[in-house]
C-alpha positions as CSV (number, residue, x, y, z in Angstrom):
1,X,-35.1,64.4,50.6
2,X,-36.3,61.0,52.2
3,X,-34.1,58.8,54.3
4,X,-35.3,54.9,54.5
5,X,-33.9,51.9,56.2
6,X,-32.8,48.7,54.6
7,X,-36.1,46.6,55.1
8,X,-38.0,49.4,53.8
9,X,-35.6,49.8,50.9
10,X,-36.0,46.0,50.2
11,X,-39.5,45.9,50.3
12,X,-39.0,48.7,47.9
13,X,-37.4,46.6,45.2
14,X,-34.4,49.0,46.0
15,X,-30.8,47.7,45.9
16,X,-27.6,49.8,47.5
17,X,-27.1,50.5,44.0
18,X,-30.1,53.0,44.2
19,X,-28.6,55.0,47.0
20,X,-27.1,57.9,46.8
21,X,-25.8,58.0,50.8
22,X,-24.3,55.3,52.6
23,X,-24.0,55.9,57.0
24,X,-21.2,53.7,56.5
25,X,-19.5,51.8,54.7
26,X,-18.1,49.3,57.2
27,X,-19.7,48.2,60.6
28,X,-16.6,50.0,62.5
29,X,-17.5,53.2,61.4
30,X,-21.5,52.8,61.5
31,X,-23.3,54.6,63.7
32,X,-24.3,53.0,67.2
33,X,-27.6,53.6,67.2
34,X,-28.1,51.9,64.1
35,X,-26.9,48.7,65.2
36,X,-29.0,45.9,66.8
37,X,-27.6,43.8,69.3
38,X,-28.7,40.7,71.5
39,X,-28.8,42.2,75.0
40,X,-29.7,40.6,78.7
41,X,-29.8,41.8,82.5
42,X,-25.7,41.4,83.8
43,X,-26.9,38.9,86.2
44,X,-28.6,36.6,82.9
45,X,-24.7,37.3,80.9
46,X,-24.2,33.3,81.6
47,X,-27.6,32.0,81.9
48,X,-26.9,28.9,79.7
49,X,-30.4,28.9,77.4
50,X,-29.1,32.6,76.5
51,X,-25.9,31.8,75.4
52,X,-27.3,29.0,73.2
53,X,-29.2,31.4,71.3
54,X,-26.6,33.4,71.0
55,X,-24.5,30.3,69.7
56,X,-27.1,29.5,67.3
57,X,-27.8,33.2,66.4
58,X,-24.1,33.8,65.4
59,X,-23.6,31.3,62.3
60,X,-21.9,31.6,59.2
61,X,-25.8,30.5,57.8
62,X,-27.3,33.4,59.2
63,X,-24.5,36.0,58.1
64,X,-25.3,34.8,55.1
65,X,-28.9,34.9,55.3
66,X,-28.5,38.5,56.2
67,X,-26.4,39.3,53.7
68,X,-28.4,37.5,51.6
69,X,-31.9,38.9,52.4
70,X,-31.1,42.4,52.7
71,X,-29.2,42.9,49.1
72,X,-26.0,43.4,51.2
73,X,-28.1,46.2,52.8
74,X,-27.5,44.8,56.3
75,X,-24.2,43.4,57.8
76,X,-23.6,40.5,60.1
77,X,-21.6,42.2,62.8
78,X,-20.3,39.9,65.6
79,X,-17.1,38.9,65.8
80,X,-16.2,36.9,62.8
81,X,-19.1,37.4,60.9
82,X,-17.3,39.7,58.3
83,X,-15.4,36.5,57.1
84,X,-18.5,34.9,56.8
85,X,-19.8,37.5,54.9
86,X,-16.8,38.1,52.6
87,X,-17.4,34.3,51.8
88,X,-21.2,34.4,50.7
89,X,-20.0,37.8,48.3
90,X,-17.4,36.2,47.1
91,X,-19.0,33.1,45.8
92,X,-22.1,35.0,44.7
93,X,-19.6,36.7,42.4
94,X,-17.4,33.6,41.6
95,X,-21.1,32.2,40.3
96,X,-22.1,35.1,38.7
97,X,-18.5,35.0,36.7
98,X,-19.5,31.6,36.2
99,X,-22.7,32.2,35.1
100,X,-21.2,34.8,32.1
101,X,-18.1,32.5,31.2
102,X,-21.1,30.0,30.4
103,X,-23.7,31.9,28.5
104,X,-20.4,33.3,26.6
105,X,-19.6,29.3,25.6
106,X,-23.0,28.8,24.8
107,X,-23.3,31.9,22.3
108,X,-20.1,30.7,20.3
């Protein structure tokens, strides 16, 4: 048995389709230690050039980007980033419905 990670998987040409285990299937129940985070020293917590990276970091662009990149392998996980998320699924299958609806017109 053989146990990969998403950017492996990716490079792969894998999908989660192709797995047969998940660690979780939501970010509350995922393992810690599988979770990256943006960390600094407690006395740089307000250091102003780190919160502006954090600021740009944490965007509804780069959920989606995640999302995006990793074949919904990898989720966004700071606070709010779920919704954004949700959003970039949900119109990837609002265009894919589109998508059919249209190549069914086209075949009548």
């Amino acid at each position: 048995m053989l146990f990969i990670n998403t950017g492996f998987a990716n490079d792969a040409g894998l999908t989660l389709e192709d797995a047969i285990f998940f660690d979780a299937e939501d970010v509350e129940t995922l393992n810690e230690v599988y979770k990256n985070i943006i960390a600094v020293r407690a006395e740089d917590k307000e250091n102003p050039l780190y919160l502006k990276l954090v600021e740009i970091y944490q965007t509804p662009e780069t959920a989606a980007l995640i999302v995006e990149t990793s074949n919904g392998g990898s989720i966004p996980a700071w606070d709010g980033a779920a919704d954004y998320a949700d959003e970039e699924s949900d119109a990837e299958t609002t265009e894919e419905e589109s998508t059919e609806t249209d190549s069914e017109t086209d075949t009548e």
